[in-house]
Steps between C-alpha positions, in 0.01 A plus 500: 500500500153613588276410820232226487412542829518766781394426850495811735472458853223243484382375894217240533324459890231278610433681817748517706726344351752571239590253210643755320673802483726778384554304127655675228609308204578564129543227271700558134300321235615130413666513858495126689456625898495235774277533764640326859402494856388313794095421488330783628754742375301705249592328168108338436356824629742712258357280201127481507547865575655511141288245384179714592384199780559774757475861519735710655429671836729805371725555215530418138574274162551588205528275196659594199382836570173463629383502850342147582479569860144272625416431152321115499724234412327411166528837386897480571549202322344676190748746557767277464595344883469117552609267754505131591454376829702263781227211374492453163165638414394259161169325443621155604227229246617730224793420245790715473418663223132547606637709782714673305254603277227592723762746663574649143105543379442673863816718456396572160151558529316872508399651863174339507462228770294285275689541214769360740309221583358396192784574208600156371825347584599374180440888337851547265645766712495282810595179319844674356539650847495234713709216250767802482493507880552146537766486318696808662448342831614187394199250602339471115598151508229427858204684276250226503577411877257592769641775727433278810712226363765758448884490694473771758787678273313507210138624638735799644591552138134483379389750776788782398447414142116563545606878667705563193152498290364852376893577503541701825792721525532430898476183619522457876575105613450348822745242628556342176744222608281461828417092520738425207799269591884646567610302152198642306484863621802668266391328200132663547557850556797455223162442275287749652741775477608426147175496411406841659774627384424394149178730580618749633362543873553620747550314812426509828564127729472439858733237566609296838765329353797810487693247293204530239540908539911496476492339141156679350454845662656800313349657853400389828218696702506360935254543712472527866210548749325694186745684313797474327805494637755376252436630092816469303667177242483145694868481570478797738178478618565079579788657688367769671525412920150598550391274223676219618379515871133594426466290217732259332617399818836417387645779762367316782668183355791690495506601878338123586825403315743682657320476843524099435 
């Protein structure tokens, strides 16, 4: 299995201090890694490092072979990384399928920033695109809604689905299940991962919810104070002590447990 991405020893400062460092990671193509860890720990600075919304202070990334290290962000995504964000980012008076197909024209569109902004959103390529998207993520039937009328589980469908235009091969996802109810999360990321699957991508989540992680992450990624200090399947890195204390908490239960 090849490499779709290499990350060597990658450290990112803002003066004094340290938000990130000593990060080496290599990630098999069509891999699904979980990304935990306490806020603050690294895990947002690690991604828009990746994502090209922050450059390195020292090290390197490398994306299916070529070095992306400080490239801009759009220029990444035409490479072939996307994410979504913690907050769904849609156009809210527009219909589903507006959105979706604005996201397809852009992702299909040539470099030029006007050709961006002016290509049509019912042009054929973007039309197929976005009804075949729809119907992979399993929201077709909200099409003519407006995404600001939307059930919260459903705009987080619309935002991944709208990352999946242009067909990256890495998609990184922020707190997917993040505002989405206990009985609703499964049954999303069951959808989202079928459907990325179905597309072959690559995956990379951060995810709070380690029960989330257990059941979808062929590998989990921790991070603490900056780095990573746990990088191995979910079952041993869930039990790892260090994880448990700094992290998932569920060692301190333990001891508040016993000590009760």
């Amino acid at each position: 299995m090849s490499d779709i991405l290499v990350v060597r020893d990658i450290e990112k400062t803002f003066g004094a201090v340290v938000a990130a460092r000593d990060i080496s990671v290599v990630v098999p193509v069509h891999q699904t890694v979980g990304i935990i860890g306490a806020n603050g720990a690294g895990k947002t600075t690690f991604v828009n490092m990746i994502t090209g919304h922050l450059t390195p202070s020292k090290g390197s990334i490398h994306f299916e072979n070529k070095d992306i290290t400080g490239l801009p962000s759009r220029d990444i995504v035409r490479l072939g990384i996307s994410r979504s964000f913690q907050v769904a980012q849609v156009f809210p008076t527009m219909t589903v399928l507006e959105n979706m197909r604005i996201a397809s024209a852009i992702a299909n569109s040539r470099d030029s920033i006007l050709d961006r902004l002016f290509r049509p959103i019912d042009a054929p390529g973007a039309v197929v695109e976005a009804d075949a998207a729809l119907d992979l993520f399993q929201i077709a039937r909200y099409r003519h809604a407006k995404a600001v009328t939307l059930p919260q589980g459903v705009r987080k469908l619309l935002d991944i689905a709208m990352a999946v235009a242009g067909s990256p091969r890495l998609l990184l996802l922020d707190e997917p299940t993040s505002g989405i109810s206990i009985e609703e999360k499964f049954g999303l990321m069951e959808v989202v991962m079928s459907a990325l699957k179905t597309r072959r991508i690559t995956v990379l989540f951060v995810e709070h919810d380690m029960e989330i992680v257990g059941r979808f992450a062929d590998r989990v990624l921790a991070f603490y104070d900056g780095t990573v200090i746990a990088d191995a399947p979910p079952k041993a890195v869930l039990a790892d002590p260090k994880v448990q204390t700094l992290i998932s908490g569920t060692q301190r239960a333990h001891v508040g447990q016993a000590d009760a």
